[in-house]
MIVEX-636394 format. One record per residue: x, y, z of N, C-alpha, C in turn; residue in three letters. Coordinates in steps of 0.1 Angstrom, whole numbers, plus 5000, padded with zeros to 4 digits. Layout:
REM residues N
XYZXYZXYZALA
...
REM end
This chain:
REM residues 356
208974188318208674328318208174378331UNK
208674468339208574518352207974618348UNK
206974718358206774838360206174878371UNK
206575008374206275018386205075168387UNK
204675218399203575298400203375388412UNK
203675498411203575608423202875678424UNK
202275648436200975768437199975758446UNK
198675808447197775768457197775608461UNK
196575478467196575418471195475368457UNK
194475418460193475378450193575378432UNK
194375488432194375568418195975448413UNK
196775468420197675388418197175218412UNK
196675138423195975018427195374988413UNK
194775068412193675088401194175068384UNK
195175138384196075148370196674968372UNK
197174958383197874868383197074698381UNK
195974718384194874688382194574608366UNK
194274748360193974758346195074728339UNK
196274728342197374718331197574528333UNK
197674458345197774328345196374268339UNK
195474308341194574268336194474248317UNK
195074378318195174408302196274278295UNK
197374298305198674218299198074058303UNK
197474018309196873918309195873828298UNK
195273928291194473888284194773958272UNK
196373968272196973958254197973858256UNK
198773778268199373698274200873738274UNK
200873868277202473948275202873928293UNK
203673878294204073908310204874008319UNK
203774068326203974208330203974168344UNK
204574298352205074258362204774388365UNK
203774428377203274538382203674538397UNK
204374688404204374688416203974838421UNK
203674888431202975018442204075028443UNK
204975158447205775238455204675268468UNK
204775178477204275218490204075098494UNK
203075118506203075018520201374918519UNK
201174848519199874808516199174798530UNK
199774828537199474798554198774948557UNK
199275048547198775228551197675238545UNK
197275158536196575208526194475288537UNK
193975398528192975478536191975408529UNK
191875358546189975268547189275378538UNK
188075258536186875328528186075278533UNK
185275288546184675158552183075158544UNK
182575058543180675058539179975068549UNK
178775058546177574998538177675098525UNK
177975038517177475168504176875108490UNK
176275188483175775118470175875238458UNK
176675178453176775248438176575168423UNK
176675238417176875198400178275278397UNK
179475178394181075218390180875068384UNK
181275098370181674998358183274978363UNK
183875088369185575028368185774968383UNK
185275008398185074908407184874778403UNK
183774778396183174638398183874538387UNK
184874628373185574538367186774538379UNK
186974608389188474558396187674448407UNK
186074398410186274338416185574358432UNK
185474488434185074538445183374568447UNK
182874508459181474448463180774448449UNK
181674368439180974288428179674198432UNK
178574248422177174138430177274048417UNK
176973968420176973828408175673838400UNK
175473838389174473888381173974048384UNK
174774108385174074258389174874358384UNK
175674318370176574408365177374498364UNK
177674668367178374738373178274758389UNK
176474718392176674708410177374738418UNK
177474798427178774768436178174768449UNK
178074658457177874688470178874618481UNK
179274738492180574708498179374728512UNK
179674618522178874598536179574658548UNK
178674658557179474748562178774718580UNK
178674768592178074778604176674758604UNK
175274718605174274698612173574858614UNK
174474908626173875038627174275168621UNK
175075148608175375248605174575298591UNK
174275458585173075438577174275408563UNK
173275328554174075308543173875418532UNK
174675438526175775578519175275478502UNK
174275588495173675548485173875688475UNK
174275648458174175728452173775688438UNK
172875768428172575728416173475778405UNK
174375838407175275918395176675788395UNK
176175798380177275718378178675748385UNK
179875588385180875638389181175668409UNK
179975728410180275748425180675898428UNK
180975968418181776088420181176208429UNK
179776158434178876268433177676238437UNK
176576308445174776268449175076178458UNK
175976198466175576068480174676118491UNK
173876018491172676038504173075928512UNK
172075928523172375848532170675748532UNK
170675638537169175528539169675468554UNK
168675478560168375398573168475278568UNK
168975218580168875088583168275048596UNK
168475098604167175048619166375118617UNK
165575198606164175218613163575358613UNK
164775408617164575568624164775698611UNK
165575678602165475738586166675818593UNK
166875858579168275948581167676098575UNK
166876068565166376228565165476288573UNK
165576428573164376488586162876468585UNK
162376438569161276378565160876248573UNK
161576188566161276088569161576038586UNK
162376108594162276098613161176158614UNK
160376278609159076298610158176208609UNK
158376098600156976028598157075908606UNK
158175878609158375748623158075808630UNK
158475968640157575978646156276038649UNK
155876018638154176078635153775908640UNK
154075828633153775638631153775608649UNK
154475668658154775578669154075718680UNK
153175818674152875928684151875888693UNK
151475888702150275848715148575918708UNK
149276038699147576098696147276008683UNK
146275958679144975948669145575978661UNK
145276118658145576188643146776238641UNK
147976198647149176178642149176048638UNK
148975948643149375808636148675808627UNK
147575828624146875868612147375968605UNK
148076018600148976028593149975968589UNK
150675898596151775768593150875698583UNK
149675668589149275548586149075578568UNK
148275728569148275758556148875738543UNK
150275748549151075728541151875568536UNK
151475538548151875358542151075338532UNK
149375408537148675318526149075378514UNK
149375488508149475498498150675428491UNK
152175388495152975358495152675198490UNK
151875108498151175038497150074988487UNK
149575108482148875098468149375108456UNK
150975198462151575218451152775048447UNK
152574928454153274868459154574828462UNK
154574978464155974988478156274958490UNK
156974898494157474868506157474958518UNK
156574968527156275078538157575078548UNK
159075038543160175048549160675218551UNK
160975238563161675378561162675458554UNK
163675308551164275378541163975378529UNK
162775328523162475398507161875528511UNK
161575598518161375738520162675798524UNK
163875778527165175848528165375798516UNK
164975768504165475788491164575868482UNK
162975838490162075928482162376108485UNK
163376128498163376248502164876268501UNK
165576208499166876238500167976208487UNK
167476138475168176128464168476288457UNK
169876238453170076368446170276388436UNK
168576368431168276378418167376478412UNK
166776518403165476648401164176508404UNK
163476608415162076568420161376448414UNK
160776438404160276368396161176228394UNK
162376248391163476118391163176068405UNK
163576168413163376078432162176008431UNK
161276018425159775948424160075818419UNK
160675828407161075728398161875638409UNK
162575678415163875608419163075518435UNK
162575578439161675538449160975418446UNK
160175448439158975378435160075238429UNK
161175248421161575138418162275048431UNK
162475148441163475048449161775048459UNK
161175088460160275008471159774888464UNK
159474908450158874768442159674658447UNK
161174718444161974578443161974538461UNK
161674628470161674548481160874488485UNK
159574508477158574468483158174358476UNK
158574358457157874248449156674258442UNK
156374398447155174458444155074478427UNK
153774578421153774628411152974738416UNK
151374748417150774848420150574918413UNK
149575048421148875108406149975258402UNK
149775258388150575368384150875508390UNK
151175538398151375708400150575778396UNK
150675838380149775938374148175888375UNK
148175838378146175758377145775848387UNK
146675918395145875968406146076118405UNK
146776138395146776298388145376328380UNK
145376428383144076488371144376508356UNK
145976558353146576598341146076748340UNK
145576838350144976958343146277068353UNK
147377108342148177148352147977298353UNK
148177348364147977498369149477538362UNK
149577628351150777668343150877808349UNK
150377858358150877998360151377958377UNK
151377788382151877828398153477758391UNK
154177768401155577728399155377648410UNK
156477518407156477408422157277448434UNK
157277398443157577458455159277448459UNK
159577518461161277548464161877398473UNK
162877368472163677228477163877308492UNK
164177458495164177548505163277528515UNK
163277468528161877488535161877608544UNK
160677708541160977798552159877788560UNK
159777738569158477678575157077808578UNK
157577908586156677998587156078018574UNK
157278068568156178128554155277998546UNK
155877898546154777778541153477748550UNK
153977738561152377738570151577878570UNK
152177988571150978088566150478088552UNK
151178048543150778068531149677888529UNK
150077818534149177688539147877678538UNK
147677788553146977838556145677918550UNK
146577998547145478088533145178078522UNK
145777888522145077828511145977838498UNK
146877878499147477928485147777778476UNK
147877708486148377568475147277458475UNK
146377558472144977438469145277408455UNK
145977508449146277458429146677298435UNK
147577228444148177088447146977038447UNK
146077028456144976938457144176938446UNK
143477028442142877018427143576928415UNK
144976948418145276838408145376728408UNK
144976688418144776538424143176468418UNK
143676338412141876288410140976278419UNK
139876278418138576318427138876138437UNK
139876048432139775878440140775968452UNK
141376068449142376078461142176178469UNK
141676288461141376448465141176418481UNK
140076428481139276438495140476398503UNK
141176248507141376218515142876268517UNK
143576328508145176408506144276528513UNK
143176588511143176758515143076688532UNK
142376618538141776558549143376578557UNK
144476488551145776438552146676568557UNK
146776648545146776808548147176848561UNK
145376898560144876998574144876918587UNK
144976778587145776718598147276768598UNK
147976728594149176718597149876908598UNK
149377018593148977108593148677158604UNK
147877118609147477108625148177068635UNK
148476938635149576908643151276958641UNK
151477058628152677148632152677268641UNK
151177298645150877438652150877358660UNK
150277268667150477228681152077158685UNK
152977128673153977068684155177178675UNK
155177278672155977418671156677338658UNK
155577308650156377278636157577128635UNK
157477048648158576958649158276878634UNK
157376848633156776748617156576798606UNK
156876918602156577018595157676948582UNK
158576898580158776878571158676758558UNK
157676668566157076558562156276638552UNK
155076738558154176788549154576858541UNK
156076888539156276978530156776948519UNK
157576798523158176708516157276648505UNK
155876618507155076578499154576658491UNK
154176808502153576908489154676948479UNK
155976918477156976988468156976888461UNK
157276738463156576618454155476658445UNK
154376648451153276648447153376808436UNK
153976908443153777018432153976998420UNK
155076918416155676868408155176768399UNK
154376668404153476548404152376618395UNK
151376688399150076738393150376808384UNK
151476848379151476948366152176878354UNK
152376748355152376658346151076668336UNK
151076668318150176648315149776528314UNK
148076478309147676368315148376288303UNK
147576168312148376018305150076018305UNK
150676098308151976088308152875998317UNK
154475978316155075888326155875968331UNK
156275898341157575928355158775918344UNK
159975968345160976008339161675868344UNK
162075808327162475628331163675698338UNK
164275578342165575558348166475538345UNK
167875608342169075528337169075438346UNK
170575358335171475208339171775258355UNK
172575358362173375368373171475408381UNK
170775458379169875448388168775358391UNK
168675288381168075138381168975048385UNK
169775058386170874948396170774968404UNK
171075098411171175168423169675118428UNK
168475158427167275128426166874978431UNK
167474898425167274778425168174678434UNK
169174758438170374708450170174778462UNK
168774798465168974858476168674728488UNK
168174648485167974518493169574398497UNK
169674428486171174378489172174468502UNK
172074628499172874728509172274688523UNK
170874698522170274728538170774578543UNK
170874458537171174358541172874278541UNK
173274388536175074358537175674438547UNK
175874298559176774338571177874278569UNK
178674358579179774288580180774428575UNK
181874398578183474498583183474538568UNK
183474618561183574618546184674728544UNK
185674688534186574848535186874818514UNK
186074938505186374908498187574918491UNK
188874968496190075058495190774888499UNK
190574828505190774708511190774578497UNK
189374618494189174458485189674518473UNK
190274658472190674698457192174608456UNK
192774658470194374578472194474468471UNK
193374338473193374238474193574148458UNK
192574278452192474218439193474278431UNK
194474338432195574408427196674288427UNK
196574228445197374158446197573988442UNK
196273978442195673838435196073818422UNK
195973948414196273918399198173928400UNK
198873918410200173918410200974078413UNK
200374188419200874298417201674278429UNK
202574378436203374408447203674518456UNK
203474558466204274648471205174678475UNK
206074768470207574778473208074918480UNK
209174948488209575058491209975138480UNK
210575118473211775228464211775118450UNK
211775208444211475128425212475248418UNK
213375188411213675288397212775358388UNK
212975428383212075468374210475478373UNK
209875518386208475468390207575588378UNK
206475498376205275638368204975718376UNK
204575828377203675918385202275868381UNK
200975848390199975858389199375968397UNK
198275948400197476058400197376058422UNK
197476148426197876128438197176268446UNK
196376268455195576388459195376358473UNK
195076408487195076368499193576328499UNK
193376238513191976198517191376288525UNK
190376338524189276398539189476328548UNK
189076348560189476298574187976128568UNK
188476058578187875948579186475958584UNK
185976078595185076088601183876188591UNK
184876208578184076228566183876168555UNK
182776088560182275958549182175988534UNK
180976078533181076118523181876118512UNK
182476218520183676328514184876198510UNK
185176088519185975988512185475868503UNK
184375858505183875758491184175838477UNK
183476018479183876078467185176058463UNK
185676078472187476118468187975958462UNK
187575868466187975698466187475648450UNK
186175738446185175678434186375788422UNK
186375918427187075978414188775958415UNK
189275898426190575828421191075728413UNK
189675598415189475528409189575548394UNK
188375638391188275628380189775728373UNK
190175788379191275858371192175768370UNK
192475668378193475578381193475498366UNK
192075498364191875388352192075478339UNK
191775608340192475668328193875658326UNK
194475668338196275658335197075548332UNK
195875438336196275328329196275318316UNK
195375368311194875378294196375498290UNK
196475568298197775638293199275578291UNK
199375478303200875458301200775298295UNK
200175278291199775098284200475148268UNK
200175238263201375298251203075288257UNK
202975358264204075398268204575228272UNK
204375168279204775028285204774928272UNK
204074958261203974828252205074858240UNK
204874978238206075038227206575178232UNK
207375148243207975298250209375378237UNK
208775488237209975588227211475558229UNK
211975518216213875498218214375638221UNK
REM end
C-alpha cells in the first residue's frame, strides 16, 4: 500500500511521520512518500526549548527522560528562543547565553553589576542576593525569563524561580515569607507599559510606597534603601537603568497583594518542562536545524522523496517568514507541525478503508 503527500515541508513530513508510525505498530505495510525535494526543505535553526508532545513523538531534540521536552542546539553566541505554551505556537522569548541578557532589564542589571560607582554595583549585588536566598542561580538568563516570559506576572515568578532552582540545585526560602499579606485593594499593579518619566515622577512623590509596605519588616528597609538608590542613579545617567527598577516594582506590585500565607500560581506540564530544560538549552551547542531532524526521522522510518506521485493528498501547506525571522519561523514550523498531525488523523480513515 503506497501513499503519497503534498504540501508544506514540515506539515507534510509530519503526517507522513504519523501514518508509518501508525502502520507500523498495527504491522500493515505502508509505504509513504513527500511530493518534493528533501535537499529544499526551510531550516529551523536552534538553540530553542519547548514542550510539543508531537515533535518529540516524531523525534526531534527528544531529551531522554524529559518527556514532551524538546530541545534543538544551536550556536554558542546566539540567544536561545524559549517558550512555555504548549505546542510552540506562541510566547517565544529569547535567554542569553554569554552573559549580557537579551531583555532590556536585565542588560540594565549587568550593567549596573560591572559599573565603576559603589552604588550601582550595589544594586547588582542586591539583587543576586536575593536571587540567592531565594536559591536561584544568579545567572543572567534566569532574569531574561524572570522579565521576559510570556506569561501573566505572577506565572513569570513561578517560572523563574523554578528554572533558577533547577540551575542552581537550590531550594531556598519561599517567596511569600517576605510578603506581609496585607494587600492595598484600592492600588492597581503597575502597567507591563513603561513610561519612564511618569514613573519616576510619580516615584518620586512616593506614590508606590503601597509596594514597600507590603514587604515584611526582614526585607522592607533594605528594598526601600534598593529603591532610592537605583532611583537615583536613573537621574544621573538619563534613565539608561530605569527599567530594572521598574521591572521589579511591577513584579513586586503584583507580589504584595497576594493574601497572606498564600502560593505562587503552580505550573503546568509545558512550563515545568520548559522551566526545568533550561540547563539543557543554555548548554546545547552545536548546528541544530529542527526542520532537518524531522526529515531524518521521516526517512529512517522508510518514507521518500519523490518528484511527481499520482494521486497525491493535499496537506496543509502555508509559506515561511524570511529566515532572518526567528521567531516568526519556529512559530510557523510548531503550528505546521501540529496541523500536519491532525491530517494525519484525517486521511488514516481514508488510507485504511478508502470509499468504493
Amino acid at each position: 500500500m503506497e501513499v503519497a503527500l503534498r504540501g508544506s515541508s514540515p506539515g507534510a513530513t509530519t503526517a507522513g511521520i504519523m501514518l508509518l508510525t501508525r502502520a507500523r505498530q498495527l504491522g500493515l505495510p505502508l509505504f509513504v512518500s513527500v511530493v518534493g525535494d528533501a535537499d529544499d526543505i526551510v531550516a529551523v535553526p536552534g538553540p530553542a526549548v519547548l514542550y510539543a508532545p508531537v515533535l518529540a513523538s516524531c523525534g526531534v531534540g527528544r531529551e531522554h527522560g524529559a518527556g514532551a521536552l524538546v530541545v534543538v542546539p544551536g550556536p554558542p553566541g546566539r540567544p536561545l528562543l524559549m517558550t512555555a505554551t504548549p505546542h510552540g505556537v506562541d510566547g517565544w522569548f529569547e535567554v542569553s547565553r554569554t552573559g549580557e541578557g537579551c531583555h532590556p532589564a536585565t542588560q540594565a542589571y549587568v550593567r549596573l553589576c560591572n559599573d565603576p560607582r559603589v552604588p550601582a554595583r550595589k544594586v547588582g549585588k542586591a539583587v543576586r542576593r536575593v536571587m540567592s536566598e531565594l536559591g536561584m542561580s544568579t545567572e543572567p538568563a534566569v532574569l531574561d525569563v524572570l522579565f521576559g516570559a510570556q506569561v501573566p506576572p505572577l506565572t513569570r515568578l513561578s517560572l523563574a524561580l523554578r528554572a533558577g532552582r533547577s540551575l542552581s540545585g537550590g531550594r531556598g526560602e519561599p517567596i511569600t515569607r517576605f510578603m506581609r499579606g496585607a494587600a492595598a485593594l484600592d492600588k492597581d499593579p503597575l502597567s507591563p507599559e513603561l513610561d519612564g518619566e511618569d514613573f519616576r515622577r510619580r516615584a518620586r512623590d512616593g506614590q508606590f510606597q503601597w509596594i514597600v509596605d507590603g514587604l515584611s519588616p526582614a526585607l522592607r528597609d533594605e528594598a526601600e534603601e534598593w529603591a532610592e538608590t537605583a532611583l537615583k542613579l536613573s537621574f544621573e545617567d538619563d534613565a539608561r537603568d530605569l527599567e530594572l527598577l521598574y521591572r521589579v516594582a511591577e513584579m513586586a506590585s503584583h507580589l504584595v497583594q497576594l493574601p497572606s500565607h498564600s502560593i505562587l500560581p503552580p505550573l503546568g506540564a509545558a512550563e515545568d518542562s520548559v522551566a526545568t530544560g533550561i540547563r539543557a538549552g543554555l548548554n546545547a551547542e552545536g548546528e541544530g536545524d529542527a526542520n532537518r531532524q524531522l526529515v531524518q526521522m521521516f526517512t529512517f522510518l522508510g518514507g521518500r522523496y519523490v518528484r511527481e506521485a499520482p494521486h497525491p493528498y493535499d496537506v496543509i501547506h502555508d509559506p515561511p517568514p524570511p529566515l532572518e525571522d526567528t521567531v516568526g519561523r519556529w512559530r510557523w514550523f510548531c503550528a505546521q507541525v501540529r496541523q500536519g498531525r491532525k491530517d494525519a488523523d484525517a486521511l488514516w480513515p481514508q488510507i485504511i478503508d478508502p470509499p468504493q
